[in-house]
SEPA-762354 format. One record per residue: residue in three letters; x, y, z of N, C-alpha, C in turn. Coordinates in steps of 0.02 Angstrom, whole numbers, plus 50000, padded with zeros to 5 digits. Each point is the difference from the previous one (the first is absolute). Layout:
// SEPA-762354
<r = Ala | nX = X | nY = Y | nZ = Z | caX = X | caY = Y | caZ = Z | cX = X | cY = Y | cZ = Z>
...
***
This chain:
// SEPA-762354
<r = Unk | nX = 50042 | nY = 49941 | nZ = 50000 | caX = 49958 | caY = 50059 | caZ = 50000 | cX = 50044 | cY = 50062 | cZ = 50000>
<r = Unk | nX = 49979 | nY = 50041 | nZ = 49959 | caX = 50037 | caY = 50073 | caZ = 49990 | cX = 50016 | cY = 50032 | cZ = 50050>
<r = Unk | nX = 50023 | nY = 50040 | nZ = 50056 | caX = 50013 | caY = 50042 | caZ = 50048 | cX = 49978 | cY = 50061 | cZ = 49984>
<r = Unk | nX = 49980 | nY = 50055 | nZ = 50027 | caX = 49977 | caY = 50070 | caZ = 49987 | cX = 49969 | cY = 50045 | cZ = 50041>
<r = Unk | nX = 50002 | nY = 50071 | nZ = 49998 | caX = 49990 | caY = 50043 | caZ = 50040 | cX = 49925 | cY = 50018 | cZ = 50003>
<r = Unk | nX = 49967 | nY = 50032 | nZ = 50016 | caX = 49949 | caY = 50034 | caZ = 49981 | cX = 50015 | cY = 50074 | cZ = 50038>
<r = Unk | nX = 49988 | nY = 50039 | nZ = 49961 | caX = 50045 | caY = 50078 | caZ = 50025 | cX = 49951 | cY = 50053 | cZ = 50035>
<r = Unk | nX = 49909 | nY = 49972 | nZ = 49977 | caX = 49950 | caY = 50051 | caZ = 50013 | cX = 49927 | cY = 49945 | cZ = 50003>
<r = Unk | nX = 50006 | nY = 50004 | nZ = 50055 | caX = 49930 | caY = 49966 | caZ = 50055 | cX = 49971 | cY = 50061 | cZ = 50021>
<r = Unk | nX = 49923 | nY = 49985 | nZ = 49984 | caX = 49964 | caY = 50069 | caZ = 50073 | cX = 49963 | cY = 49941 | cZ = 50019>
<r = Unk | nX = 49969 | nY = 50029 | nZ = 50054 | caX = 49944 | caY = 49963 | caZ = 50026 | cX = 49935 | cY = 50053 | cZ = 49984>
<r = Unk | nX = 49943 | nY = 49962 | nZ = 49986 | caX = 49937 | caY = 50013 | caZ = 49978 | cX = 49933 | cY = 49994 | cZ = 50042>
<r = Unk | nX = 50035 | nY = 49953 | nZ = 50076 | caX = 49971 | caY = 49971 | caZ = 50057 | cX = 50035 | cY = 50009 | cZ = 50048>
<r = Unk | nX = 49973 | nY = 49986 | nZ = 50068 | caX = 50039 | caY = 50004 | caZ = 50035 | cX = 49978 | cY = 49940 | cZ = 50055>
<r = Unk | nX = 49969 | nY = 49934 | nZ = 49970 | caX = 49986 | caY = 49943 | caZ = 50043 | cX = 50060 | cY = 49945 | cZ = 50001>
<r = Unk | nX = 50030 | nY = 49995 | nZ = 50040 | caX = 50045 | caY = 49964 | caZ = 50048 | cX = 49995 | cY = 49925 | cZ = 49928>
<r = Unk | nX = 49961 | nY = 49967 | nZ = 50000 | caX = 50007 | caY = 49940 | caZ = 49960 | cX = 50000 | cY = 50016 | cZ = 49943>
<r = Unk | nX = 49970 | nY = 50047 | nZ = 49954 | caX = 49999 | caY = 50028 | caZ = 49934 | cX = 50069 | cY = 50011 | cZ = 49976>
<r = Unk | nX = 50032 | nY = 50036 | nZ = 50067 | caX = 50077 | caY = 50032 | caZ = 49972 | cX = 50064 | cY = 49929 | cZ = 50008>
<r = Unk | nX = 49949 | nY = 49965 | nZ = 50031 | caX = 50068 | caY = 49935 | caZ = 50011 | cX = 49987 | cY = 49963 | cZ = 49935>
<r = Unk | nX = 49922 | nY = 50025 | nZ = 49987 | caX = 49992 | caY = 49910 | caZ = 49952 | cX = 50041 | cY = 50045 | cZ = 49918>
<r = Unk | nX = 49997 | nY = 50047 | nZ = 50002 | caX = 50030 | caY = 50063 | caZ = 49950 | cX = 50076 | cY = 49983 | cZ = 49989>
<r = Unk | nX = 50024 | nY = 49990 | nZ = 50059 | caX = 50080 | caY = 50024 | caZ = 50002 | cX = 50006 | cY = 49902 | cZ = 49980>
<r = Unk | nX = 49971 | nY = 49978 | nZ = 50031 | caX = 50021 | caY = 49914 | caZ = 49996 | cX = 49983 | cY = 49990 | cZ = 49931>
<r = Unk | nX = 49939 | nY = 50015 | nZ = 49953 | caX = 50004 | caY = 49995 | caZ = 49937 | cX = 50060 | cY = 50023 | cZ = 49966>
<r = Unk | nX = 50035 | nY = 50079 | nZ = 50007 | caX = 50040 | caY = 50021 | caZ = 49984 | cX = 50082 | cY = 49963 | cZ = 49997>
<r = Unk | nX = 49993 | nY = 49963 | nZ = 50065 | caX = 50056 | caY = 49955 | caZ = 50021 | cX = 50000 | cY = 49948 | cZ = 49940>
<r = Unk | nX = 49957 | nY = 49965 | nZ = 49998 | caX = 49967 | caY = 49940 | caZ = 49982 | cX = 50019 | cY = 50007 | cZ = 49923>
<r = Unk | nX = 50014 | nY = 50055 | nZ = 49974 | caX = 50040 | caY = 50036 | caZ = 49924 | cX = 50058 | cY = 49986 | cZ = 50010>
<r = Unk | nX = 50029 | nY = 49999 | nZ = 50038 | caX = 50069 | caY = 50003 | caZ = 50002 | cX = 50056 | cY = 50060 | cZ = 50027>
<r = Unk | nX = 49952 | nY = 50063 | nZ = 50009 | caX = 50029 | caY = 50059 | caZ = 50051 | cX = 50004 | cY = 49958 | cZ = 50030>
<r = Unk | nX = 50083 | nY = 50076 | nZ = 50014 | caX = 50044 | caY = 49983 | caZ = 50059 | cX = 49999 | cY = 50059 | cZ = 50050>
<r = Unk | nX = 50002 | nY = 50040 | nZ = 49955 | caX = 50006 | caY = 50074 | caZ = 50039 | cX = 49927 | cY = 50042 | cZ = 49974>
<r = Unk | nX = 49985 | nY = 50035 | nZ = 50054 | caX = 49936 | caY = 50052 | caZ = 49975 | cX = 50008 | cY = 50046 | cZ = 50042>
<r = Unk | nX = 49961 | nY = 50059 | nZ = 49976 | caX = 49997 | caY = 50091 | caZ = 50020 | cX = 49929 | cY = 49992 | cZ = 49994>
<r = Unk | nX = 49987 | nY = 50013 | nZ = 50072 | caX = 49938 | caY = 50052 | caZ = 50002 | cX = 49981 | cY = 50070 | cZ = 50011>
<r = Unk | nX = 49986 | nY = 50005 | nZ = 49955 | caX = 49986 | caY = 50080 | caZ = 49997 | cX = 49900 | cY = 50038 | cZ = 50023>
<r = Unk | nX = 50015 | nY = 50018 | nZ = 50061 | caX = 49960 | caY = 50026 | caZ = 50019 | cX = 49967 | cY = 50060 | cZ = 49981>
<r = Unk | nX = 49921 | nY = 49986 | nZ = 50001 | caX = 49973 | caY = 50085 | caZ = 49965 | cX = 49940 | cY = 50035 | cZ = 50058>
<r = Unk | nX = 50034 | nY = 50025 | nZ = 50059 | caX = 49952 | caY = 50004 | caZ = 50034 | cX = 49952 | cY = 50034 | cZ = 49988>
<r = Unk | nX = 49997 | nY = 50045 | nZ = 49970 | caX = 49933 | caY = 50023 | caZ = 49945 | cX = 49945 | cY = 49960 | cZ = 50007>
<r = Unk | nX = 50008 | nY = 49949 | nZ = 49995 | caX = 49953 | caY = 49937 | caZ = 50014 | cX = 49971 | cY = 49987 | cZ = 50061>
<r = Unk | nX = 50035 | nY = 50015 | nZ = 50040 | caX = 49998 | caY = 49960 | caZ = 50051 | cX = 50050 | cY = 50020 | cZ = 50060>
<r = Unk | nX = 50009 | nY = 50036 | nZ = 50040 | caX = 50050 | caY = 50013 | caZ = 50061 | cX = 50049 | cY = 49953 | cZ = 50013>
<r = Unk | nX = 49977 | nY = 49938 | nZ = 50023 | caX = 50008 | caY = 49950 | caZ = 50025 | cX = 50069 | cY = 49959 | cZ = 49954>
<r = Unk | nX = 49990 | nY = 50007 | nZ = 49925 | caX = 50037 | caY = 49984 | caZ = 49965 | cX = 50069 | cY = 49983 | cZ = 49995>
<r = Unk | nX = 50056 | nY = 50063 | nZ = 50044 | caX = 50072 | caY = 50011 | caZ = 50010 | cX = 50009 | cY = 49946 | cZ = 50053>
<r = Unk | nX = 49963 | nY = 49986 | nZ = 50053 | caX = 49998 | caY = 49958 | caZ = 50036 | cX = 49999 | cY = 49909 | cZ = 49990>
<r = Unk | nX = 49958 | nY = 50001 | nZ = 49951 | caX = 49982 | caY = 49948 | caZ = 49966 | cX = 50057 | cY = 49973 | cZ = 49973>
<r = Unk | nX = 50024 | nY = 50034 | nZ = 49946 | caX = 50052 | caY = 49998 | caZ = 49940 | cX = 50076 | cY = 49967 | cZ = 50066>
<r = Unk | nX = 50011 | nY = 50044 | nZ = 50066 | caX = 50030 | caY = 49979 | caZ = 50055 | cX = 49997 | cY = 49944 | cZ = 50026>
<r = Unk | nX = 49924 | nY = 49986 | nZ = 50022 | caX = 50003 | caY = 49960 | caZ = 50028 | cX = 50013 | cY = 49932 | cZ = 49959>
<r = Unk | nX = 49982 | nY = 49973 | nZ = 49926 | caX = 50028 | caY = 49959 | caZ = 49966 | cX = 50061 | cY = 49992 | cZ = 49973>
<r = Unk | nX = 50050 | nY = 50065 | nZ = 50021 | caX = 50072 | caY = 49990 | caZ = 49983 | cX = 50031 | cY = 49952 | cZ = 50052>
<r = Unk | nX = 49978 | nY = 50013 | nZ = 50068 | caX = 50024 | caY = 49960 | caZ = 50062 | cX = 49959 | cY = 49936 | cZ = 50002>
<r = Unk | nX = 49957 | nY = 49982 | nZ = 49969 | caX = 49960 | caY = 49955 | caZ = 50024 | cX = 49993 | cY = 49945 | cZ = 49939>
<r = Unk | nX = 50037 | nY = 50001 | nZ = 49938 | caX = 49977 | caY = 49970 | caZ = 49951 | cX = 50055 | cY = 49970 | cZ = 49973>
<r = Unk | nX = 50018 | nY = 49929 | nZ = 49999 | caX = 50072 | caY = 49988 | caZ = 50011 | cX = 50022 | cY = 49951 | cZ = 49941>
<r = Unk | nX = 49964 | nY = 50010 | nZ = 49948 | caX = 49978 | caY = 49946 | caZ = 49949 | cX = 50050 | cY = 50030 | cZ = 49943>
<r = Unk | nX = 50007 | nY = 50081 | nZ = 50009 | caX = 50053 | caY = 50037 | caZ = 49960 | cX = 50026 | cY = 50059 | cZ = 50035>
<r = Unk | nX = 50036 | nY = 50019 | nZ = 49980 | caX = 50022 | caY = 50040 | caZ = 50020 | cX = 49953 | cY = 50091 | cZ = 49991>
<r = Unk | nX = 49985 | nY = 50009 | nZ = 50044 | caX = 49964 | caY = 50071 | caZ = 49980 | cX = 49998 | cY = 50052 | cZ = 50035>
<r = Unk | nX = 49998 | nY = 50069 | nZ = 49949 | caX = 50027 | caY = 50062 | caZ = 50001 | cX = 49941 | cY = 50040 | cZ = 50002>
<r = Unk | nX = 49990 | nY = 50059 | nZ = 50037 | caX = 49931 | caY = 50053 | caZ = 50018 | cX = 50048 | cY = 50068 | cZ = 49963>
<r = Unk | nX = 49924 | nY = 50025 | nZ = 49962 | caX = 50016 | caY = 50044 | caZ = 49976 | cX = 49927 | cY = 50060 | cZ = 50032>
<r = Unk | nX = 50034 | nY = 50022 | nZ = 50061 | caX = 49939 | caY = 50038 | caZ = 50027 | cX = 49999 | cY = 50076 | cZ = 49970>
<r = Unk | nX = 49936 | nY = 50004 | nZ = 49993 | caX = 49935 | caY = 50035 | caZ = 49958 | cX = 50001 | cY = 50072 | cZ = 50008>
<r = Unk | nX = 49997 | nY = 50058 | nZ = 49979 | caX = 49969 | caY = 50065 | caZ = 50054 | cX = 49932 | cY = 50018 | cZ = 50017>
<r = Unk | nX = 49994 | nY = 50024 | nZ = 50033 | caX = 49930 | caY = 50017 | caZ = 50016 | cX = 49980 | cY = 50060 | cZ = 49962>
<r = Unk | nX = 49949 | nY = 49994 | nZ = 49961 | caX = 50005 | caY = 50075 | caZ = 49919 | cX = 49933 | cY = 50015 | cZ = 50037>
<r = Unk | nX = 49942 | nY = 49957 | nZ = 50012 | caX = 49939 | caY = 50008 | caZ = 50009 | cX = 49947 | cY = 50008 | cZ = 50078>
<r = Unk | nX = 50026 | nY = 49970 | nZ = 50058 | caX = 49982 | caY = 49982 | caZ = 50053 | cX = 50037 | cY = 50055 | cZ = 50052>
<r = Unk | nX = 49992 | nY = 49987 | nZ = 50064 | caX = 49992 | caY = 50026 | caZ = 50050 | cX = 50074 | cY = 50023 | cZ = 49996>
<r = Unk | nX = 50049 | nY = 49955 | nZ = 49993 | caX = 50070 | caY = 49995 | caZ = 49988 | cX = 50039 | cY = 50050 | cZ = 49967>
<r = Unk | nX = 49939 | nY = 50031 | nZ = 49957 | caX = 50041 | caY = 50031 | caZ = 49941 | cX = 50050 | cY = 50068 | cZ = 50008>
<r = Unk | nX = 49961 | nY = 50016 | nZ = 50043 | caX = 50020 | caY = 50078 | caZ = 50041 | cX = 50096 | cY = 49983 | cZ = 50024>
<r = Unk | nX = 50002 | nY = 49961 | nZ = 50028 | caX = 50078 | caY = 49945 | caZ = 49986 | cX = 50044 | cY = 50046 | cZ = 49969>
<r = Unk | nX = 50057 | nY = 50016 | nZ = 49996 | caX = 50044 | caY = 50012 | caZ = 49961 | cX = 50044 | cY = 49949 | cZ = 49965>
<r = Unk | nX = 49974 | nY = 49983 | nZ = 49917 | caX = 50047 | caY = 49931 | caZ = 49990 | cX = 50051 | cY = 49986 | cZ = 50021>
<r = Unk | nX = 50072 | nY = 50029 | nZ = 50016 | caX = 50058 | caY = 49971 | caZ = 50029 | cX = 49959 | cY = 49984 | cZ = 50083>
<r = Unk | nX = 49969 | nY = 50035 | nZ = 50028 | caX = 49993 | caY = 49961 | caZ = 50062 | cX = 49949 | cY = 49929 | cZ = 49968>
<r = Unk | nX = 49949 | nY = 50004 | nZ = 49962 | caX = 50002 | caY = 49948 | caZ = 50006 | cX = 50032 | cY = 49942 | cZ = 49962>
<r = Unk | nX = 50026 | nY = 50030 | nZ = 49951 | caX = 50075 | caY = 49948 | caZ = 49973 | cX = 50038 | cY = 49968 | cZ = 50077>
<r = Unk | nX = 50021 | nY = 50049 | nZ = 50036 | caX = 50042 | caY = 49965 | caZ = 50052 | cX = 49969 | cY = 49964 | cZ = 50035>
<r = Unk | nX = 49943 | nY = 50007 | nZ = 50033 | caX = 49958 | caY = 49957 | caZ = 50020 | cX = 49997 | cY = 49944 | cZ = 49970>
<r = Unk | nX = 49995 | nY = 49990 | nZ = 49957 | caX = 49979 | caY = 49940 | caZ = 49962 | cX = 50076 | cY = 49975 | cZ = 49995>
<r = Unk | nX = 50053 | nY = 50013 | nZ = 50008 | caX = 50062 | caY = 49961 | caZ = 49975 | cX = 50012 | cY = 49968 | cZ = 50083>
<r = Unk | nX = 49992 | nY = 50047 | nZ = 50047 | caX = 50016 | caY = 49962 | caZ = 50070 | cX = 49965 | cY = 49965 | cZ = 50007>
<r = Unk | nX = 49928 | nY = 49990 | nZ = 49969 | caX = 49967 | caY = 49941 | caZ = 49989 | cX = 50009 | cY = 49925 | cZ = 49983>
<r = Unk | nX = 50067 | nY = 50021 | nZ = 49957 | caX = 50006 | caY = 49924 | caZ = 49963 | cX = 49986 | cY = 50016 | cZ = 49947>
<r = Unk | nX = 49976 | nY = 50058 | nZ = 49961 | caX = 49980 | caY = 50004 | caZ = 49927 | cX = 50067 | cY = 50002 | cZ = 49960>
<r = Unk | nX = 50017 | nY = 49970 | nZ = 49949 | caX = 50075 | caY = 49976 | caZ = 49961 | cX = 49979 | cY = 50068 | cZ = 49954>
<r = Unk | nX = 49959 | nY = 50018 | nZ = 49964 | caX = 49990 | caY = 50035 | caZ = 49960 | cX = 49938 | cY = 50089 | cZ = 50003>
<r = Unk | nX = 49971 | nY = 50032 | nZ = 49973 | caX = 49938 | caY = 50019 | caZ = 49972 | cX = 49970 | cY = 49989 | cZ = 49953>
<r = Unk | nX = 49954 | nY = 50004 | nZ = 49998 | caX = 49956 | caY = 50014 | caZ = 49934 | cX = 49945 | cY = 50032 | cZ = 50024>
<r = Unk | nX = 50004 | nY = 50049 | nZ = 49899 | caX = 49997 | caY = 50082 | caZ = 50011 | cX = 49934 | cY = 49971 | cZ = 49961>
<r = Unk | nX = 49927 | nY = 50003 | nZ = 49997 | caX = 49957 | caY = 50021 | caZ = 49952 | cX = 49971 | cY = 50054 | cZ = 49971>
<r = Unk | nX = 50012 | nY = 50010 | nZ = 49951 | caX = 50005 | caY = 50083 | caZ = 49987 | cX = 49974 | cY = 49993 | cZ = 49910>
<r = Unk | nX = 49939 | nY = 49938 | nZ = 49990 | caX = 49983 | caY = 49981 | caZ = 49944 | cX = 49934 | cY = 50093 | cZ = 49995>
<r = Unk | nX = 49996 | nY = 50013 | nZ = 49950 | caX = 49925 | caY = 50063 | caZ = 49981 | cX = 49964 | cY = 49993 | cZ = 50029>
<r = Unk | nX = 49979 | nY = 49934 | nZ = 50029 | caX = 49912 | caY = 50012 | caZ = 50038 | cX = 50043 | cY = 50024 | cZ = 50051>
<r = Unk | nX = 50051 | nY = 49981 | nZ = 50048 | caX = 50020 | caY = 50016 | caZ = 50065 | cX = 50014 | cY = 50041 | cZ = 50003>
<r = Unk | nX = 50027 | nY = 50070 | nZ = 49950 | caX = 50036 | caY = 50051 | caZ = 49976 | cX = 49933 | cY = 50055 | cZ = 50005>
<r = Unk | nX = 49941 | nY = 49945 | nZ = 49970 | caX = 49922 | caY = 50063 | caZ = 50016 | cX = 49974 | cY = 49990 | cZ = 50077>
<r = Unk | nX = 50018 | nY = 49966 | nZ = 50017 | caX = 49976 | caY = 49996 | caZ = 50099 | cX = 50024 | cY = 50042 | cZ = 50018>
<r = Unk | nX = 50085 | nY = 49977 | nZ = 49979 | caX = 50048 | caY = 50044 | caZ = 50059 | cX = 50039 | cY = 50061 | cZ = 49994>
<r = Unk | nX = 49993 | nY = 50024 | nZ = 49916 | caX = 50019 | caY = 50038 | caZ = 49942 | cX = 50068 | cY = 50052 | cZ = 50033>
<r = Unk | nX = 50060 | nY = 49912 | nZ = 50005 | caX = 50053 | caY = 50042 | caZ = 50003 | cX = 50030 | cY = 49925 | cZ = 49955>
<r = Unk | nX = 50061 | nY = 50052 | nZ = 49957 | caX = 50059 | caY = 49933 | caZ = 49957 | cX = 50063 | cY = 49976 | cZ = 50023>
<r = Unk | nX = 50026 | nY = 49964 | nZ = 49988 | caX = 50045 | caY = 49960 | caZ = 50034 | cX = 50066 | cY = 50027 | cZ = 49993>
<r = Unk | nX = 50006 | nY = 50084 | nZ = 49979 | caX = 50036 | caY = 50034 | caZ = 50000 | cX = 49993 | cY = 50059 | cZ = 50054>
<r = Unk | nX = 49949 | nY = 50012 | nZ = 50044 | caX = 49971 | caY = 50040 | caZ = 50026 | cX = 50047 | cY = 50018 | cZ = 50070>
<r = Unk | nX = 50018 | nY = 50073 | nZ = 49983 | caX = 50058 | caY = 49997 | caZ = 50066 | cX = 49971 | cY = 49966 | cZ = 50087>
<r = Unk | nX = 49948 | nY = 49988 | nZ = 50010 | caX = 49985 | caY = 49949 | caZ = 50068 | cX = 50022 | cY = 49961 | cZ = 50001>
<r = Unk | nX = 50018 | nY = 49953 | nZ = 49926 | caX = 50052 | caY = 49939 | caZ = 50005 | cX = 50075 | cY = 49993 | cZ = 49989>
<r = Unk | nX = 50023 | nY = 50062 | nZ = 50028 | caX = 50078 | caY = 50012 | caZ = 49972 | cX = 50020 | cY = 49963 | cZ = 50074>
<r = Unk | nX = 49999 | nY = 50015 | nZ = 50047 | caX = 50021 | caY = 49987 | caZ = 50061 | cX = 50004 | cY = 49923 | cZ = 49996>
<r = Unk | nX = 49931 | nY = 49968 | nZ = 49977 | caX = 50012 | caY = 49935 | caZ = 50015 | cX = 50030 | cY = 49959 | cZ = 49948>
<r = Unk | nX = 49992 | nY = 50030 | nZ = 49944 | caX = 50063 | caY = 49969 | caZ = 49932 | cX = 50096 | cY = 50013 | cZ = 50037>
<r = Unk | nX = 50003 | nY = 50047 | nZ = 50003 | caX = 50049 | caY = 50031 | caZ = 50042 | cX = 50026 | cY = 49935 | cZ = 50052>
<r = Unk | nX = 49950 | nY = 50001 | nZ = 50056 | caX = 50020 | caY = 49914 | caZ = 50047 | cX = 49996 | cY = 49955 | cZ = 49970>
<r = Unk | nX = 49979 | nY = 49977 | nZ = 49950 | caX = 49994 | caY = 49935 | caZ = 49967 | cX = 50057 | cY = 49991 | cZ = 49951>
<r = Unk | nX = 50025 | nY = 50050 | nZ = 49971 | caX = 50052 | caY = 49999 | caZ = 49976 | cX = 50069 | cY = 49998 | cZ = 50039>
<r = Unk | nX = 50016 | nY = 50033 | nZ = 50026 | caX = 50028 | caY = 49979 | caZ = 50079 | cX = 50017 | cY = 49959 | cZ = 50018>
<r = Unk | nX = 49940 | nY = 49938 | nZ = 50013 | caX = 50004 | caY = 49957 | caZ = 50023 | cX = 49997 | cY = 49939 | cZ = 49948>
<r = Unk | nX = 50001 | nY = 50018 | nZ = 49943 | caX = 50001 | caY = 49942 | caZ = 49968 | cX = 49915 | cY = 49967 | cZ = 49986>
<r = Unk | nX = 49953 | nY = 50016 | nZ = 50010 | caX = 49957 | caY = 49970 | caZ = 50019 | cX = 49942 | cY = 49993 | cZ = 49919>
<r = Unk | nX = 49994 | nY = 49953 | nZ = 49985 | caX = 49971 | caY = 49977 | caZ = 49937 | cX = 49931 | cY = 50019 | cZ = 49998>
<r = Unk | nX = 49972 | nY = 50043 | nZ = 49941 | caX = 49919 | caY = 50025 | caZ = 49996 | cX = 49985 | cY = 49964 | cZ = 49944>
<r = Unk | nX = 49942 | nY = 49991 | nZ = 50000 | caX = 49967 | caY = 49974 | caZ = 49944 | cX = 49939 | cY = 50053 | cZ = 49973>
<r = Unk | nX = 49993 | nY = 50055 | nZ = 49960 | caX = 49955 | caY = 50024 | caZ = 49997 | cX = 49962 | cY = 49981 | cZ = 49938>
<r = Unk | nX = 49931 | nY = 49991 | nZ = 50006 | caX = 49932 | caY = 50022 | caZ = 49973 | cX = 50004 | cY = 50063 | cZ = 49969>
<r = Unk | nX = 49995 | nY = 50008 | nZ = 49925 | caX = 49991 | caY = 50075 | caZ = 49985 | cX = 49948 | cY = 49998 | cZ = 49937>
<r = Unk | nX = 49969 | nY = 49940 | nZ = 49976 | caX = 49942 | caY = 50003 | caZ = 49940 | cX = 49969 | cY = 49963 | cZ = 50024>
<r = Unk | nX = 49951 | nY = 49965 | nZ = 49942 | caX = 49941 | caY = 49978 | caZ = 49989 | cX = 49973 | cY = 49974 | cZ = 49947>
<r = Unk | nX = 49976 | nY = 49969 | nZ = 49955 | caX = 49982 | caY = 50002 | caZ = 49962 | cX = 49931 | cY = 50057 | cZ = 49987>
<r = Unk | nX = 50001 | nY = 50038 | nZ = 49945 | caX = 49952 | caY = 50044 | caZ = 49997 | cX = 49921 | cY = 50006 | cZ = 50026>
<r = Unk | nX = 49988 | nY = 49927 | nZ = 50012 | caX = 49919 | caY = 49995 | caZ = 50009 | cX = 50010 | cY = 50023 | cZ = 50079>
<r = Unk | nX = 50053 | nY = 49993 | nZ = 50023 | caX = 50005 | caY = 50004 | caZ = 50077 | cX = 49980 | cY = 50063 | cZ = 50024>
<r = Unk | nX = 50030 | nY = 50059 | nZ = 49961 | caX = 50001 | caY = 50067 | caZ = 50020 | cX = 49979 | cY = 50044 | cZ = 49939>
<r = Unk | nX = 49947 | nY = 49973 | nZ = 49954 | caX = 49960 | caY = 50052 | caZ = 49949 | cX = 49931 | cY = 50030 | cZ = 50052>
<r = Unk | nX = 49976 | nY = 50057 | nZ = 49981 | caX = 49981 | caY = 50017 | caZ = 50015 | cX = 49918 | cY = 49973 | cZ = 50022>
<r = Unk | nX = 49978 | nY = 49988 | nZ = 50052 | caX = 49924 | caY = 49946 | caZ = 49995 | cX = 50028 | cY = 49914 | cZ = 49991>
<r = Unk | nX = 50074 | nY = 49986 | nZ = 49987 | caX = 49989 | caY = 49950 | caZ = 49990 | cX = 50072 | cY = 49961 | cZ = 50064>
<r = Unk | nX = 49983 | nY = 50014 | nZ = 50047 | caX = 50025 | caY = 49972 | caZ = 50047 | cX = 49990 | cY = 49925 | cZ = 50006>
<r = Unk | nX = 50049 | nY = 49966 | nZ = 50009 | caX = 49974 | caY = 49922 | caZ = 50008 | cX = 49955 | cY = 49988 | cZ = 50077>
<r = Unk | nX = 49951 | nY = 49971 | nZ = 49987 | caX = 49958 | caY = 49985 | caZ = 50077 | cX = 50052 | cY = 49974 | cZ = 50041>
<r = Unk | nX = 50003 | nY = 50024 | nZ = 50060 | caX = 50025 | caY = 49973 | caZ = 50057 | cX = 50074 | cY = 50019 | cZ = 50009>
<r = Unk | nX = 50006 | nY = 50044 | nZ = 49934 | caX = 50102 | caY = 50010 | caZ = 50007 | cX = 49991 | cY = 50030 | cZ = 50070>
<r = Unk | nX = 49987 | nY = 50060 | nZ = 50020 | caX = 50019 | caY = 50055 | caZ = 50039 | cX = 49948 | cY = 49979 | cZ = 50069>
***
């Protein structure tokens, strides 16, 4: 059987057997190594999640790529604090979503001086992002949002 990575997991759920029977299918391919990349946008709970299966899931080796908070209570946050937060966490990486629909919620770009500070630490430190920056068009035309993206 082939060996292989898988570089970009989210979770879509957040039920305890769903995400095992998920990751064990995934295994069951032949990953060895996987990144989860968290979108708390979704869901709060998420960065935690993505955590708690890096320590707890022993079938491969796996890497958290915790999320920012663009939308929720969180957001008010200053990304490098919560970049750092999230690395004393155990988070190996970020990931930035910064696709058009998220860009009309939160209508700032992934150039936007609020995120110099925390590009700034992450660079620094070495610390690997994965960003989100499109869509396919149906995603973010106008009226034609996909149900359930946002």
């Amino acid at each position: 059987m082939k060996r292989f990575a898988d570089s970009h997991i989210h979770f879509r759920f957040l039920r305890f057997d769903e995400i095992e029977r998920m990751l064990d299918d995934i295994h069951d391919e032949g990953v060895t190594d996987a990144c989860l990349l968290s979108l708390p946008y979704r869901g709060a709970a998420e960065n935690l999640t993505a955590l708690y299966w890096k320590m707890h899931y022993s079938k491969m080796t796996m890497r958290a790529f915790g999320g920012l908070h663009v939308t929720d209570r969180y957001c008010e946050i200053a990304p490098e604090i919560q970049a750092e937060q999230l690395l004393k966490l155990g988070c190996d990486g970020i990931k930035i979503m910064n696709a058009p629909s998220i860009r009309k919620c939160v209508g700032t770009k992934i150039n936007d001086p609020k995120y110099h500070k925390m590009y700034a630490l992450l660079e620094k430190n070495g610390v690997p992002v994965n960003m989100h920056v499109n869509d396919p068009r149906y995603f973010w035309e106008s009226g034609k949002i996909a149900p359930g993206y946002l």
